[in-house]
N, C-alpha and C positions, 0 to 999 in steps of 0.2 A: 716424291714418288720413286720407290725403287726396293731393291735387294740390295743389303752388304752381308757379304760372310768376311771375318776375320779373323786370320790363322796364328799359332804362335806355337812353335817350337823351342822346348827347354826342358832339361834335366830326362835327357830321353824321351820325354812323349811331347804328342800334337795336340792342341787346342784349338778348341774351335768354337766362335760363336753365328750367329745368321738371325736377321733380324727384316720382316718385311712391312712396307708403309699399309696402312690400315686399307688403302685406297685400292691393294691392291693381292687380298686376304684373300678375299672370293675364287681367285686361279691359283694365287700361290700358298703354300705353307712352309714356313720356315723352320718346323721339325723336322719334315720329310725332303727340306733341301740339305738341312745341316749331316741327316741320318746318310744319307746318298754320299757327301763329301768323305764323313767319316769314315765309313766302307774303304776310302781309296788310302786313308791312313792306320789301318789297322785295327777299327774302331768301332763306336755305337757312339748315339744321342739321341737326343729327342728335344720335344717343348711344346710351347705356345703354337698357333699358328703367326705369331709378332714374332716374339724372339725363343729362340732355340741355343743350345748348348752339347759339346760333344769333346771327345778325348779321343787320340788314340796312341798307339806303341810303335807304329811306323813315324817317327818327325822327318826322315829322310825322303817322303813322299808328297811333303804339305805343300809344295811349291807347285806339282803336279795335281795336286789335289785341289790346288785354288783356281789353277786355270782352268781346271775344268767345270767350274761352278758353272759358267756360261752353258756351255752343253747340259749340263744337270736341270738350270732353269728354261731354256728354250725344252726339253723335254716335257716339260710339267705342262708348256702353255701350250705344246703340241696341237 
């Protein structure tokens, strides 16, 4: 049971995937976590509410951008 988003930076841009347990689809979705992250790297995505996928053109903010996953999901369960 849980969220992982996983970043990777290369060749200029950010990557991003986010991927949620079935258990726990109903509060969360893992487009609208990945889409929020993305934002903080220059970016867009989208998906599944399982797994989601996203880019962007800031890679120099992905570190900042993963710690804030935390605040991104406790928002959603609000």
């Amino acid at each position: 049971s849980g969220v992982v988003v996983l970043g990777l930076a290369s060749d200029d841009k950010a990557s991003l995937v986010a991927v949620v347990s079935g258990d726990l689809q109903t509060r969360l979705n893992a487009g609208k976590i990945v889409k929020k992250v993305a934002e903080l790297v220059g970016g867009s995505g989208g998906g599944r509410p399982d797994f989601a996928q996203a880019g962007g053109k800031n890679p120099e903010n992905l570190d900042g951008a993963l710690q804030a996953v935390y605040n991104i999901v406790a928002e959603f369960l609000g």
